[in-house]
N, C-alpha and C positions, 0 to 999 in steps of 0.2 A: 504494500500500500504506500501512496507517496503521497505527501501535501502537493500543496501548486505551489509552493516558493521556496527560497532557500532556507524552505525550507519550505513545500509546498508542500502529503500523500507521504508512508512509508517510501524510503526509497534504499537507493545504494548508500546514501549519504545521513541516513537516518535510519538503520537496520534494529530492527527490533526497537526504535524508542531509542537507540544510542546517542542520538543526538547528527549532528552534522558530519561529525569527525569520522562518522564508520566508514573509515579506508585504515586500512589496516599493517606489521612487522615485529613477527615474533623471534625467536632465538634459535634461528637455524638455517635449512634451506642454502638457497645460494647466494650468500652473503650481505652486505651491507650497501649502505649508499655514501660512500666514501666521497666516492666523486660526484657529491652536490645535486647528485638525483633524488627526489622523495618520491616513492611508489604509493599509490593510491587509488580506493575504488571505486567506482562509478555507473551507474544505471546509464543505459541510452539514452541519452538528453531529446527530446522533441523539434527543437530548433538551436542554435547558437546566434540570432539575431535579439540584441536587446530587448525591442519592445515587444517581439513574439515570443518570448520565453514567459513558461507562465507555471514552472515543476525546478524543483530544486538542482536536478542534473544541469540542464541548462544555466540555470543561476550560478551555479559552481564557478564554469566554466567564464561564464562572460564575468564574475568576479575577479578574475586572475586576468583572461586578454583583455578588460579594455576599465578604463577609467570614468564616472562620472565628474558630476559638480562637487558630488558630495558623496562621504560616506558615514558612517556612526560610531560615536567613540564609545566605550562600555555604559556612560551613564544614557546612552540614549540619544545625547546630542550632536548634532550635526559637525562630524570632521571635515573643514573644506577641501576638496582636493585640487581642481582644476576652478572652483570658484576662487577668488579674492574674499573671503570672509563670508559670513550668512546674508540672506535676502532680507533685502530692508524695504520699509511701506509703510507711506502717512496713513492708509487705508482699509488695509489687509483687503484689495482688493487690487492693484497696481502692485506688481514688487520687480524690485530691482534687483540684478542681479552680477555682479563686477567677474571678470575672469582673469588669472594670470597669466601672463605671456610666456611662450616658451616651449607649450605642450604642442604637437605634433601626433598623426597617427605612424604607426608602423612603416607607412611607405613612404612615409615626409612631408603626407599633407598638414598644412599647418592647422590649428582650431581656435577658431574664434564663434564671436556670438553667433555669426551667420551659421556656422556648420549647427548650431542647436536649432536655429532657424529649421533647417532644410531635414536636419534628422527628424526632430520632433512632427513636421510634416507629413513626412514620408511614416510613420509610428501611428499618425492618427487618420491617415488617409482611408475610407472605410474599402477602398479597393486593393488593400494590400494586407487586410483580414486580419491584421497581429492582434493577438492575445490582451497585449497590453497596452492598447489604446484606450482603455476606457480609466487610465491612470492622470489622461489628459482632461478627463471629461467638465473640468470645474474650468478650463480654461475658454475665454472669449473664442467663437467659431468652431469647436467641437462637433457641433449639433449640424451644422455644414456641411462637414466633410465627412459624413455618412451615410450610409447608400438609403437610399427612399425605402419604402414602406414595402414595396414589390421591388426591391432590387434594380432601381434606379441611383444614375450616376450621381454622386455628391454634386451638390451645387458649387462647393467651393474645393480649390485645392489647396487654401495655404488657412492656416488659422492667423487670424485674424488679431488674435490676444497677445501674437509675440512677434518680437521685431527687435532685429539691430540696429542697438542706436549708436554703436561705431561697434569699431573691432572688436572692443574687449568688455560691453556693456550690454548686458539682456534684458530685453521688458518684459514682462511678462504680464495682463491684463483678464484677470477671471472673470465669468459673468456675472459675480456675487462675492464678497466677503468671503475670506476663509482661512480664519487663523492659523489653520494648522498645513495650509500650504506647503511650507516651507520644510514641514517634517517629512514629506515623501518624495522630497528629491533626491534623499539617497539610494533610491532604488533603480534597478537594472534597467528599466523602459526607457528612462532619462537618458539613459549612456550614449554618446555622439555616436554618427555611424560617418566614415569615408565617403567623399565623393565616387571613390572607386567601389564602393560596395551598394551604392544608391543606383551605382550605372549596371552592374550585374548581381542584384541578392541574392541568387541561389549559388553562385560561385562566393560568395562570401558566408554564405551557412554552412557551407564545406569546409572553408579555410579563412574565417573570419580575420579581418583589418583591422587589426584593433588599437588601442594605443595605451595598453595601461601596462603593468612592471613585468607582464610574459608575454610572448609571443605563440601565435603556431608555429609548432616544427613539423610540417608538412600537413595533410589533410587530415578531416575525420574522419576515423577509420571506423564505421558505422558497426554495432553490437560488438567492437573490435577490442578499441582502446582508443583516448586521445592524448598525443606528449607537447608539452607549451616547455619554451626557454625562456629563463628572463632577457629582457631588452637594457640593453644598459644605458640608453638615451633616454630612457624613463624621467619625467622632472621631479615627480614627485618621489616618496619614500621608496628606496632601492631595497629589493627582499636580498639575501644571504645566500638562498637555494636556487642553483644555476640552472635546474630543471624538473619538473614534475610530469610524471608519467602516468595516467588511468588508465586502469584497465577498466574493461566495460563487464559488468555481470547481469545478465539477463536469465528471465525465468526464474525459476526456483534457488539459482545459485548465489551465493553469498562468499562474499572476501575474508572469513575467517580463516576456514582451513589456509588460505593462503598467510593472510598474516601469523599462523599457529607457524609455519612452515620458511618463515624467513622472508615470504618475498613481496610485502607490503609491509609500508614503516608505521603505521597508525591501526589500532585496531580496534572493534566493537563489536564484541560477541551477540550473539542471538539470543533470543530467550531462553530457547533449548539448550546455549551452551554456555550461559552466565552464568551460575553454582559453580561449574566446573573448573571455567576462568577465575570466578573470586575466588575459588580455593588455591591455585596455582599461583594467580598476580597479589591475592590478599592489599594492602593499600595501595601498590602501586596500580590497581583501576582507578580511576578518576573517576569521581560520580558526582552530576551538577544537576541543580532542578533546569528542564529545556522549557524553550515556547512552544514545543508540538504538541496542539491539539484533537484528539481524536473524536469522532463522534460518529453515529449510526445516521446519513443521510436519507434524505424521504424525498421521493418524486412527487410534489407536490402539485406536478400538472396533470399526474395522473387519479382517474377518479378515484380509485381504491384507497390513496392517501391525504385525497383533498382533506379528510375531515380531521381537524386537529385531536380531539379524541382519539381517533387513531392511531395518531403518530404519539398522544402520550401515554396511549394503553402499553405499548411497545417499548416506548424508555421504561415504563414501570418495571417492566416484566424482567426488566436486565440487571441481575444483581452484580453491578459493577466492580463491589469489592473483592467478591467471588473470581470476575476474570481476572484483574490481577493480580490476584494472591495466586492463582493457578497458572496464566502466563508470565506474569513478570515477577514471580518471586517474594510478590507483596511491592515492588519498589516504588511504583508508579502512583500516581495520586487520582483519587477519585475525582471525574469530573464533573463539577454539579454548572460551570460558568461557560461562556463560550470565550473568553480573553483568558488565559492562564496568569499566573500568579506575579510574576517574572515580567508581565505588559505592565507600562504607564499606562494607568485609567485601570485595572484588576478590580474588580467589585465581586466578593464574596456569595456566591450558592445564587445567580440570577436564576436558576433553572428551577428551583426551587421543591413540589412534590415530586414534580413530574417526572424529577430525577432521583428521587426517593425508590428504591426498591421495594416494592407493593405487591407480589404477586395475585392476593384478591385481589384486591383494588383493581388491578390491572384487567383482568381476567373479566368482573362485572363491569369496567367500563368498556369496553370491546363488544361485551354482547349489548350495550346499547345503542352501538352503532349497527350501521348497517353492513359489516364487513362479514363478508361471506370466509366463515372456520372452516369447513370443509373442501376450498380449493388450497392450490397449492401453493406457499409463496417464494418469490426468487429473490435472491441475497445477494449481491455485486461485489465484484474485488477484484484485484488486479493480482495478474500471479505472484505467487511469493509468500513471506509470512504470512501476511493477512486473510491469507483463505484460513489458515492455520485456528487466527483468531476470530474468524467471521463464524466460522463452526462452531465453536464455543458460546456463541452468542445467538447462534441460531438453533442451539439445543436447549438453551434456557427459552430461547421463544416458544417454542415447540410444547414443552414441559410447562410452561407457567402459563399459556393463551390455548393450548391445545389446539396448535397448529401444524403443519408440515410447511417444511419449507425445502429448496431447491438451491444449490449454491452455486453460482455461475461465475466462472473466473475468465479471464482473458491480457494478454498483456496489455501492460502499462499503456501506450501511445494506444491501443485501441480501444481500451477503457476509457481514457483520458478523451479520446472523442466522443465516443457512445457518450461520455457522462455531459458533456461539451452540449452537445444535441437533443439532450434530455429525451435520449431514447432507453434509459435503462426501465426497467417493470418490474422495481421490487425497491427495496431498500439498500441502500451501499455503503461500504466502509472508506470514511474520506479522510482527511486526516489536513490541516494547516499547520503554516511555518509564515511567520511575518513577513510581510513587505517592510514595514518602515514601525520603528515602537511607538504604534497608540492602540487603545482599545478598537477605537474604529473601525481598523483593518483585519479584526475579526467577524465584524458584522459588513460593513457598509460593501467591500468589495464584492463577498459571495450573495446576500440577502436583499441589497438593493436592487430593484429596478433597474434592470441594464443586463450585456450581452454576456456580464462573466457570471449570471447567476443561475447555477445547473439544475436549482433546485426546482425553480418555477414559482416561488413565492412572493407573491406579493400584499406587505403590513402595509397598511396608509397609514398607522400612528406612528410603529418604525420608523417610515418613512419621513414623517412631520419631526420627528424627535432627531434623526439625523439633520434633518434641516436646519433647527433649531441650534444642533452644535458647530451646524457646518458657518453660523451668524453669527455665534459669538464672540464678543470683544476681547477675551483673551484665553488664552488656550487651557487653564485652568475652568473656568465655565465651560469651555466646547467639551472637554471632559465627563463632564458631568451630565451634560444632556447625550452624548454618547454612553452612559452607563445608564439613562432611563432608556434608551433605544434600545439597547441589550434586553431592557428588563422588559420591554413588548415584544421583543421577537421571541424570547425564550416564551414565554405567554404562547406562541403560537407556535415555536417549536420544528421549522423546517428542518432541522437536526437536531437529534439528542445528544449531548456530550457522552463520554466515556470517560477519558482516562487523559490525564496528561504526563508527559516523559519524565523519567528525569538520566543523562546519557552516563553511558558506562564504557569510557576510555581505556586503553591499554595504548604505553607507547614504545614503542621496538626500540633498541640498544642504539639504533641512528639517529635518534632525535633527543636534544637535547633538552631534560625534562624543563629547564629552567624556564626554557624558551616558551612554553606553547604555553598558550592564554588564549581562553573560550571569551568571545563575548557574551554576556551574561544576560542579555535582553532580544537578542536574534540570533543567538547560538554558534556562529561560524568562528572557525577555527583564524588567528591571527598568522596568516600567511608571510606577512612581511617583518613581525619577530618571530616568527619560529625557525630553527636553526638545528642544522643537520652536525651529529658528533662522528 
């Protein structure tokens, strides 16, 4: 199962709940990475184009090739990278945005405001279908440059909202106030793309242009592996490690036995093989509470799920402490909220009964709906752990609603469509990883109104309560009306929480323990201080 960001859906980079770091090097095998290689594992990414990456594999990836404006220091706040300082605004509706000179992509084109101009364009253009255009959607001319109602041509092809007002100066003009702007520029979408990549994109989703501290070292070598070198023209912070290497694991496969085996440097056992590991690694496993969210998704377009009832008979029936104390060992934490603990804006048990383990309760509210017990129901997941765990949850449904159910698994990229298309016919195991730290980005991106919401549901109070914070004067209040928003969506429940992580590290004799530093609010591992022994 993978999140959608990096830490999107179980993935290769989140295996069993380990957090971001599962790539994996144990104490043997064919030796070490002397020479400034770090080996590491990876799921088959979906895309390598910024704003179409929309799963943690991909995220990976374009965090190492390419640079934004901005990225996140541990406390959450904005690190400039390529910007000159944070976005500034009399209005929080106009913001400024200054860039420093000097950064360049890989092949030498240079970057200025213009190329955000022309990328961001190209990222929202509704005929170039990325993933992550709807991250522009607060921006002036959005609503433009998206295809008509029947798949007619955008009326506009440039947004409207941004413009360079010289080389090194970005405007950026939203249709509405929105304090917390400036918090979700550090994410992937944002990242510049090359004129040379704008002129052929599928030749640059193979062997991306990018301009941030690694490079490709030849193509993507698809369900393969992908190998990045650092670039030493880089301006900003220069990493230590002169290359990294993914291997790719697909299906049911998993990078432990490799890392038990010598020949990954980072590692993060599986549920099935954690006991074993903490008996062997005893302290030297790392264990940190993650932002991965898991929860039982519901097709809320389809009829069988419309009724919220339904969908809370179902959370009822799930005695979550029970899954994981049986999969995870007890480690994991029960989830009663949709923002985990570890978010700016975290507000205690929104979920409230519904997340309460009932099994009457459950069983009598089921038979007062109209939901037909004697057909059979289908359960979604993407190959790998999570069928593992979708069974566990679909025997407790079974047992506590007296139902049958049917488990349908499928790989990643075709799950991730099917669920994309809102053609799944059951219930699915989904899992998030933050875009940027606020509560918000557990609700508004999947649950709002708009193309990235799988579920099919649509709150108009949600929806007014997002609004409400999306107005606020300062980002403390937008807070706060985002944690009433949570508290009407949980109300209606288009996902039932489960479980949130907390990862469990092992790091191989190559790396040097001093060095590696989790960020502690979106979980990725600190690439450019971590350091190969």
């Amino acid at each position: 199962m993978r999140t959608k960001r990096v830490i999107t859906t179980i993935s290769a980079l989140a295996l069993a709940g380990a957090g971001l770091a599962a790539c994996g090097g144990g104490d043997g095998g064919d030796g070490g990475s002397s020479n400034g290689e770090l080996r590491m594992q990876l799921g088959e990414p979906k895309s390598l184009i910024p704003p179409n990456i929309g799963e943690s594999e991909g995220g990976e990836i374009a965090e190492r090739v390419y640079a934004g404006l901005y990225s996140y220091n541990n406390d959450g706040t904005l690190k400039p990278i390529i910007a000159d300082g944070e976005p500034t605004s009399e209005d929080s509706k106009t913001w400024t945005i200054k860039l420093k000179e000097g950064f360049t992509f890989h092949n030498g084109e240079p970057i200025t405001a213009e190329t955000f101009v022309k990328s961001w364009n190209y990222a929202v253009d509704g005929t170039n279908a990325n993933v992550g255009a709807y991250f522009f959607s607060q921006i002036a001319g959005y609503n433009e440059m998206q295809l008509g109602a029947d798949g007619e041509d955008p009326e506009a092809d440039t947004l409207s909202g941004v413009k360079a007002v010289d080389e090194s100066t970005l405007e950026v003009t939203l249709t509405d106030p929105w304090i917390a702007f400036p918090v979700t520029l550090g994410y992937s979408a944002f990242m510049p793309l090359a004129d040379a990549c704008l002129e052929d994109i599928d030749a640059c989703n193979e062997e991306p242009i990018g301009n941030g501290p690694f490079k490709m070292d030849g193509k993507w070598d698809h369900n393969q592996g992908i190998t990045v070198v650092k670039w030493d023209d880089f301006k900003g912070e220069q990493p230590s490690i002169e290359k990294i290497s993914y291997k790719i694991y697909t299906g049911d496969a998993t990078g432990w036995p490799d890392f038990e085996a010598g020949k990954l440097d980072i590692g993060a056992p599986t549920a099935t093989d954690y006991e074993a590991a903490k008996a062997k690694y005893g302290d030297a496993m790392r264990e940190e509470d993650a932002p991965s969210a898991w929860g039982l998704g519901f097709p809320v377009y389809d009829d069988v799920f419309a009724d919220a009832d339904v969908r809370k008979a179902f959370s009822m029936a799930i005695d979550r402490q029970a899954v994981i104390d049986g999969l995870f060992q007890g480690r994991y934490t029960v989830g009663n909220s949709y923002t985990p603990s570890v978010i700016p804006g975290y507000l205690e048990n929104t979920c409230g009964e519904a997340c309460a383990f009932d099994p009457d309760g459950a069983k009598a509210l089921l038979e007062e709906t109209d939901f037909d017990t004697s057909s059979t129901v289908e359960l979604w997941v993407n190959s790998g752990p999570g069928s593992d765990y979708l069974k566990v949850i679909g025997d407790q449904l079974s047992e506590n609603l007296g139902i049958q159910y049917e488990l349908k698994t499928l790989e990643w990229p075709d799950f991730l469509e099917k669920k994309q298309s809102q053609e799944l016919t059951g219930p699915f195991l989904t899992g998030w990883i933050p875009d940027y730290p606020l509560n918000q980005n557990y609700t508004a991106p999947l649950y709002a109104d708009g193309p990235n919401n799988d579920f099919g549901y649509l709150g108009e109070e949600f929806e007014a309560l997002l609004a409400e914070g999306d107005r606020a004067e300062t980002l403390e209040d937008a807070i706060t009306k985002y944690q009433e928003a949570e508290i009407a969506l949980a109300a209606d429940l288009p996902m039932a929480p489960l479980w949130v992580t907390r990862t469990a590290t092992v790091l191989g004799d190559n790396i040097d323990p001093a060095s590696f530093e989790r960020n502690p609010i979106l979980g990725g591992i600190d690439i450019i201080k971590l350091k190969l022994q």
